[in-house]
C-alpha distance (Angstrom), angle and dihedral (degrees) to the residues before:
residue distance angle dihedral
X1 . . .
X2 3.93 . .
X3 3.54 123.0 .
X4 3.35 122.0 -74.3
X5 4.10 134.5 -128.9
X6 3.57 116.8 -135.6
X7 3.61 103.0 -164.5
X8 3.85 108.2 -172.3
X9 4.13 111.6 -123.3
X10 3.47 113.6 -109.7
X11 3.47 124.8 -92.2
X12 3.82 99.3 -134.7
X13 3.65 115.3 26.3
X14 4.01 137.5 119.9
X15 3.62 121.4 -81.6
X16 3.56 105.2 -95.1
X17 3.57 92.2 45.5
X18 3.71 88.9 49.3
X19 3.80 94.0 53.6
X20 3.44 95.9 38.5
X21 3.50 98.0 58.0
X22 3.70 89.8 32.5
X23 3.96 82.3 68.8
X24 3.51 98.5 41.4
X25 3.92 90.1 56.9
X26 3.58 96.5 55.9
X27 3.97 95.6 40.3
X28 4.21 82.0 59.1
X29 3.09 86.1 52.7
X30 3.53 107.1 62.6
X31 3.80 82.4 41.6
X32 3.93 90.1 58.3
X33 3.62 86.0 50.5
X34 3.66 94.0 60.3
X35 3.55 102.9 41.8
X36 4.02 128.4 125.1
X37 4.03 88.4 16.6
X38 3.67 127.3 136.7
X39 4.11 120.1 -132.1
X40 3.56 85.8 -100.1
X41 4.12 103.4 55.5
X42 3.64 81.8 48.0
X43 4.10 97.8 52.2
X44 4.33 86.7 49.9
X45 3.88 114.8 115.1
X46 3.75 117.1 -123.1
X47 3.63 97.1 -128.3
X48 4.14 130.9 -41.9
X49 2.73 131.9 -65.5
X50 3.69 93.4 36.7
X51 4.36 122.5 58.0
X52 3.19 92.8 -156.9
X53 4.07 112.5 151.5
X54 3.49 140.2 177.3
X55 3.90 91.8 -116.6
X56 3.55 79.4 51.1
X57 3.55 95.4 64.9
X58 3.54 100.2 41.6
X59 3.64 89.0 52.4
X60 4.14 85.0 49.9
X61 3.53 93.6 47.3
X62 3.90 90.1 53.8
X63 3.94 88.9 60.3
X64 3.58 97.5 39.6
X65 4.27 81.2 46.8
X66 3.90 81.0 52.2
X67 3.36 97.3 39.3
X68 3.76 106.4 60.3
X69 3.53 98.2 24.4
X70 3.54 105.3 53.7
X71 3.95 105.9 -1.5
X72 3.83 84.8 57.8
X73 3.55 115.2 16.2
X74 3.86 92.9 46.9
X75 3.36 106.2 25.9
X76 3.92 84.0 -128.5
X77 4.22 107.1 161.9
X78 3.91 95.4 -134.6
X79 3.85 126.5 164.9
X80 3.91 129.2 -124.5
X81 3.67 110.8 -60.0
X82 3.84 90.9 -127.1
X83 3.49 103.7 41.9
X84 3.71 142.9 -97.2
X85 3.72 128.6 72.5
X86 3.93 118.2 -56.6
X87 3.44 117.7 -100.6
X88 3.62 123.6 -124.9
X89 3.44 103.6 -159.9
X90 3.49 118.0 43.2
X91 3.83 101.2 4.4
X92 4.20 108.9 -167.8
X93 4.15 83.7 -156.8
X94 4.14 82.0 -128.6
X95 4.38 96.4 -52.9
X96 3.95 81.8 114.9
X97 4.76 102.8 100.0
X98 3.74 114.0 -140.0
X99 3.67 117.1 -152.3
X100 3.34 100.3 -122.2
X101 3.62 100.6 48.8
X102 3.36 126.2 104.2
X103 4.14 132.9 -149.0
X104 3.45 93.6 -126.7
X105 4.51 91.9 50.3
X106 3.64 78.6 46.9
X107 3.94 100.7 58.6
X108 3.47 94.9 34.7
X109 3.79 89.2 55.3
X110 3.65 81.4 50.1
X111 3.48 96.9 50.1
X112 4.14 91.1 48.1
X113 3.90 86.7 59.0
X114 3.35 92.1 48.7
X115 3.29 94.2 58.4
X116 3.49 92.2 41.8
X117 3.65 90.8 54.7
X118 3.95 98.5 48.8
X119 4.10 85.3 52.7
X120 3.93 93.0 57.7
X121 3.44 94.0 44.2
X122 3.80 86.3 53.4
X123 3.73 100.1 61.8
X124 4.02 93.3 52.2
X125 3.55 145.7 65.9
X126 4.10 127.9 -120.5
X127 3.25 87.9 -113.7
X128 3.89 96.4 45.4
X129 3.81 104.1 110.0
X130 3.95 136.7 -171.3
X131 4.06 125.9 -159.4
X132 4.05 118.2 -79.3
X133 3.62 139.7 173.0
X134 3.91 89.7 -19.3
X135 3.57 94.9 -46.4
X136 4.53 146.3 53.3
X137 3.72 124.2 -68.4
X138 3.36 121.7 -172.2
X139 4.12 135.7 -141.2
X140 3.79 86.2 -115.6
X141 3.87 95.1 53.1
X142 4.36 87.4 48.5
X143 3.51 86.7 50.3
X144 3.79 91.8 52.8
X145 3.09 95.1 45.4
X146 4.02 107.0 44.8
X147 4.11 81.3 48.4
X148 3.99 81.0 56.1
X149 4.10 85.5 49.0
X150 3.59 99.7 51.9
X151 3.61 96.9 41.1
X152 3.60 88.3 59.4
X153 3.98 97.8 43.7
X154 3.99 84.4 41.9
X155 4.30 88.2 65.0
X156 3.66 85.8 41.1
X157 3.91 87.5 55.7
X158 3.53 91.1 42.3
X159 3.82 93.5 59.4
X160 3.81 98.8 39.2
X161 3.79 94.4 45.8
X162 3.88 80.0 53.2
X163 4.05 102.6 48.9
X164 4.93 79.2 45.5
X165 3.55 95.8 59.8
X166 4.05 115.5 -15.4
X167 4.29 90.1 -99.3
X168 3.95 109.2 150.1
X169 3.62 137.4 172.9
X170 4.00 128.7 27.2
């Protein structure tokens, strides 16, 4: 992974620039926090019980990516992001680490979704909805919430880039 620019949002912008870059901030963020680490930092386990990773994430921030964007949003009938038939009971949303994959397939899977993502976003309105759990959500609401997601996963970062090699802050 190269480094990553953080721009900061603007201050005073519309909505939909506003959420938009709101979202972009925080996914370079959890791509600052797992910069200049081998495969192997970004396998390790935060702390038992849980196996939660940083690969882990990225790989779960793919799906969700997938998820909302064109699962939801589209309607488009995608597979998992990394492989292998979804599970119906007890779905991982992608945190579970093949062997053969590597950080780098990971990211740039990421990446791909991303991009993915910011193109269907593109061709609607906020207000544009699609059918969910027996009722409308709209583009704003996914916004608001994926902003939600990666501000979580970004803290999550935060702390397991901290317990791999003592890094804090950005």
């Amino acid at each position: 992974m190269t480094h990553t620019e953080r721009p900061m949002p603007p201050l005073n912008a519309d909505e939909r620039t506003n959420l938009a870059s709101w979202l972009d901030f925080y996914r370079a963020t959890v791509a600052v926090k797992c910069e200049g680490l081998a495969d192997e930092q970004v396998r390790e386990a935060s702390a038992a019980p849980s196996a939660l990773t940083l690969m882990g994430l990225v790989q779960h921030l793919t799906e969700v990516e997938r998820n909302w964007f064109r699962r939801v949003l589209t309607g488009e009938d995608v597979p998992p992001s990394h492989g292998g038939p979804a599970k119906t009971e007890g779905h991982d949303g992608g945190f579970e680490l093949s062997e053969g994959e590597t950080f780098a397939g990971a990211c740039a899977r990421w990446q791909e979704e991303i991009a993915v993502s910011r193109a269907n976003c593109a061709a609607r309105s906020m207000e544009d909805t699609t059918p969910f759990m027996g009722g409308e959500v709209s583009l704003r609401w996914i916004y608001t919430h994926m902003i939600g997601e990666y501000a979580r996963h970004s803290g999550h970062a935060d702390l397991l880039r901290e317990r791999i090699d003592g890094s804090t802050g950005v």
